[in-house]
C-alpha positions as CSV (number, residue, x, y, z in Angstrom):
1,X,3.3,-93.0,-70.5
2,X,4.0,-96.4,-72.2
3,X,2.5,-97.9,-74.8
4,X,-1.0,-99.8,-74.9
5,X,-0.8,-102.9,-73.3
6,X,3.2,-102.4,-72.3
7,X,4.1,-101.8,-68.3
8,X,5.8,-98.4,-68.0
9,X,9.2,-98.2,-67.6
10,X,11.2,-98.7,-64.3
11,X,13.4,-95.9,-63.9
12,X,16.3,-97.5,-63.0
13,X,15.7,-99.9,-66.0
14,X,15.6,-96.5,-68.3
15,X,18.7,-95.5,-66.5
16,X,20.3,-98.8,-67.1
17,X,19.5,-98.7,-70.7
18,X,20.9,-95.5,-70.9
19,X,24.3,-96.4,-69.5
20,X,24.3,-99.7,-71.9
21,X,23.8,-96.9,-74.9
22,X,26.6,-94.6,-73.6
23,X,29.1,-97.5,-73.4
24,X,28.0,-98.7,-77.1
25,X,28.8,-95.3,-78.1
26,X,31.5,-94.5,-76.1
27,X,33.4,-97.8,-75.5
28,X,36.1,-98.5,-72.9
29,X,35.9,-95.0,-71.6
30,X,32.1,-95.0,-71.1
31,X,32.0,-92.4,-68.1
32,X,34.9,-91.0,-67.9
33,X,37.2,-87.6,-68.7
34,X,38.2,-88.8,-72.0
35,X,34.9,-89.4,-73.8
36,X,34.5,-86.4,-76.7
37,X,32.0,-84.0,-76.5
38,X,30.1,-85.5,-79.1
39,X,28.9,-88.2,-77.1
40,X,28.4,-86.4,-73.9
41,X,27.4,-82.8,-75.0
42,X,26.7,-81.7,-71.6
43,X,30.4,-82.0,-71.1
44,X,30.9,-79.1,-73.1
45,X,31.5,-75.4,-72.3
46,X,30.9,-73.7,-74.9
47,X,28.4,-74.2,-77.7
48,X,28.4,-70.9,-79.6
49,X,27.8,-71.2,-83.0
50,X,26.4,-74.1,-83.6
51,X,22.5,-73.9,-85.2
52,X,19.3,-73.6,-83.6
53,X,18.0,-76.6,-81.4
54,X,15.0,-78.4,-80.7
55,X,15.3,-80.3,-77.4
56,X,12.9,-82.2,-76.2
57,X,12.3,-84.5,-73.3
58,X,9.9,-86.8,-71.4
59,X,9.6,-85.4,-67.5
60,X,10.7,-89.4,-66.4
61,X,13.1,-90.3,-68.7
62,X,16.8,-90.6,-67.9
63,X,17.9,-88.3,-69.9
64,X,15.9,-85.1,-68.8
65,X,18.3,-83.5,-66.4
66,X,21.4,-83.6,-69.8
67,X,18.8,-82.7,-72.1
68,X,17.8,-79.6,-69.9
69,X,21.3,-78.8,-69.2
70,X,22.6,-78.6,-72.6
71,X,19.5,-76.3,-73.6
72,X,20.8,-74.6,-71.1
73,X,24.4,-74.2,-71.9
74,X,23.3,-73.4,-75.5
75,X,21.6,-70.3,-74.6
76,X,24.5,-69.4,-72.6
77,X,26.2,-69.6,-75.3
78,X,24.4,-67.0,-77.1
79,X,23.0,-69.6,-78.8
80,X,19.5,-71.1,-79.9
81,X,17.5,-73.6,-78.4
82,X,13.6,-74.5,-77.8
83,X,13.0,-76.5,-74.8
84,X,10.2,-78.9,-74.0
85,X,9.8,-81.3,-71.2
86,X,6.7,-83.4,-71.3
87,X,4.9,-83.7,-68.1
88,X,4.7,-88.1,-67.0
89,X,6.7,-88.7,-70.7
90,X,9.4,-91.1,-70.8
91,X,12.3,-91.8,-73.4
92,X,10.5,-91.7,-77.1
93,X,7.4,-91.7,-75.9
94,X,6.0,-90.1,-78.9
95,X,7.0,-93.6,-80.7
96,X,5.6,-96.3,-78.1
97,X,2.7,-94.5,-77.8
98,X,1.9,-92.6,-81.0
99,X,-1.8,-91.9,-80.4
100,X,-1.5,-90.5,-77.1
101,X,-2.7,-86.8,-76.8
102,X,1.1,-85.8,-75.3
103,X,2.9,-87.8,-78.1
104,X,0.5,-85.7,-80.7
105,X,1.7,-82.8,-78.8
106,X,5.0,-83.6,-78.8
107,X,5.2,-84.0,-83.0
108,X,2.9,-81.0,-83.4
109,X,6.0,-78.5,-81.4
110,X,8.2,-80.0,-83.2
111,X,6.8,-79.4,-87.2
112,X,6.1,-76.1,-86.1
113,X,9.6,-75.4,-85.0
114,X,10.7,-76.9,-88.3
115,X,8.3,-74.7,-90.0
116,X,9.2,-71.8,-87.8
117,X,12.9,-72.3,-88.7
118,X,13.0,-72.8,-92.6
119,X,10.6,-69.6,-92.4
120,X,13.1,-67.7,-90.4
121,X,16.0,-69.3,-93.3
122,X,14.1,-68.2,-96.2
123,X,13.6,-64.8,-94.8
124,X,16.6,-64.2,-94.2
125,X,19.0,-62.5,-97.0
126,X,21.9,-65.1,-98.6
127,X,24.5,-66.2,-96.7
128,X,23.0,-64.7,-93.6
129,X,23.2,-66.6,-90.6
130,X,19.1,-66.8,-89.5
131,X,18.2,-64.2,-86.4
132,X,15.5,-65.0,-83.3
């Protein structure tokens, strides 16, 4: 899904693009054993105790498989995380084509975990850590 008027996205470009931001963040060690967690969170394992998560992913982007994988390792961790792919979505497809039913979609899951998590946070007594 791309943008009125805009060609999708090759996925190799995507891919590409996605290795140019890595080595931006990164730098000389783009890809290898030495890059922190922070920039490769997938790299991680363990996550525990870090706060509830909201991942969310187009089905064709290049970052779907590390997006579902760290969702993953979260909840291994006995931690928190909501999980959506979007079927035929690519990288920030909600911002290239806003008016799209599955970008509306995409906006409406995430306010309502927002909603759902500073309801959860008020709920919850002071200086308790919020509960599923």
């Amino acid at each position: 899904m791309t943008a009125p008027g805009h060609p999708p996205l090759d996925p190799a470009i995507e891919l590409a693009l996605a290795e140019m931001a890595r080595s931006a963040y990164s730098g000389v060690g783009a890809g290898g054993l030495d890059v922190p967690i922070y920039a490769a969170p997938a790299r991680a394992t363990d996550l525990s105790g870090l706060p509830p998560a909201f991942v969310d992913v187009g089905s064709v982007e290049a970052f779907r498989d590390e997006c579902v994988a760290y969702a993953d390792l979260l909840w291994r961790s006995a931690g928190t995380a909501e999980l959506h792919v979007w079927p035929g979505g690519n990288h920030a497809v909600d911002f290239m084509a806003p008016g799209a039913p599955l970008s509306r979609d995409a906006r409406a899951a995430r306010l309502a975990w927002r909603r759902r998590l500073l309801l959860i946070a008020e709920e919850a007594p002071m200086g308790a850590a919020p509960t599923d």
